[in-house]
C-alpha positions as CSV (number, residue, x, y, z in Angstrom):
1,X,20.8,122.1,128.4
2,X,17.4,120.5,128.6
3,X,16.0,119.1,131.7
4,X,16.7,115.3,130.4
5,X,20.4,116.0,129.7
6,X,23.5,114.7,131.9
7,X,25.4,117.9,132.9
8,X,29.0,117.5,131.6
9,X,30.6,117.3,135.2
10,X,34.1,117.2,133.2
11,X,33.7,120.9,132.8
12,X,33.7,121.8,136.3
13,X,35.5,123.4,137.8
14,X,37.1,125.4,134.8
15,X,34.3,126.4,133.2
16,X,31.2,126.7,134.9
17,X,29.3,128.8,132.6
18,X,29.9,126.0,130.0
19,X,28.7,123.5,132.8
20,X,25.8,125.3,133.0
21,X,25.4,125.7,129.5
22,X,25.2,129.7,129.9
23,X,25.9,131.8,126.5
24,X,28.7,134.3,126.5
25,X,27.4,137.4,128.2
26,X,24.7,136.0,130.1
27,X,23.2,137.6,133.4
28,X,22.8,136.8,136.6
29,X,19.1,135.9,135.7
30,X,20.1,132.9,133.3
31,X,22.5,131.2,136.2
32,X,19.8,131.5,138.4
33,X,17.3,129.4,136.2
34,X,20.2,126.6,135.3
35,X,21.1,126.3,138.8
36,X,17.4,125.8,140.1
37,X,16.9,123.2,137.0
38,X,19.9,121.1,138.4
39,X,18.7,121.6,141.8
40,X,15.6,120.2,141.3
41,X,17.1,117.0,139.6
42,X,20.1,116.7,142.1
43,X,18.9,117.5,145.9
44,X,21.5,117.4,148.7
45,X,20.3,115.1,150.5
46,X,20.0,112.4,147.6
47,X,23.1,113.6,146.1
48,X,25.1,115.3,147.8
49,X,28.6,115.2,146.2
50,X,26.9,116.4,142.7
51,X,25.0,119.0,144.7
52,X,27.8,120.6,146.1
53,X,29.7,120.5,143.0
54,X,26.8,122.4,141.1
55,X,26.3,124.6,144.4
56,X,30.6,125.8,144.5
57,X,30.3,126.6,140.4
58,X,27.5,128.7,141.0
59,X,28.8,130.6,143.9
60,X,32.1,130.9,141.5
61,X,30.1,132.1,138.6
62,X,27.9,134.0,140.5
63,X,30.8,135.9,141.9
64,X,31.8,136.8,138.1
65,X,28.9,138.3,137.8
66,X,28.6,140.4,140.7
67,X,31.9,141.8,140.0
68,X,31.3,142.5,136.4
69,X,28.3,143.9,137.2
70,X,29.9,146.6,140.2
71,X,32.0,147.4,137.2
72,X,29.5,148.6,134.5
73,X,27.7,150.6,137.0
């Protein structure tokens, strides 16, 4: 997802890592740069209700990958 694109909210919340536009397989890394990229265009305290909808699919997705993770090591 480029910077100019409208996330597809319709996604969310079954299927963050489309949301986010995250290939299959992806780290923990590549969440971390897609979140900070909607972030920056969608700020709490100018929009709140999009910000906590980006904030609880990262936290969900994040989770995935912290357990997937614990499991490989």
């Amino acid at each position: 997802m480029s910077e100019d694109d409208e996330p597809d909210w319709n996604l969310l919340p079954h299927d963050p890592a489309g949301f986010f536009g995250l290939a299959p397989g992806c780290g923990f890394r590549a969440l971390r740069v897609a979140y900070g990229s909607l972030v920056r265009r969608y700020k709490p305290e100018r929009s709140p209700e999009e910000f906590q909808k980006i904030l609880s699919a990262f936290e969900s997705l994040g989770r995935g990958l912290d357990e997937s993770a614990s499991r490989s090591t």
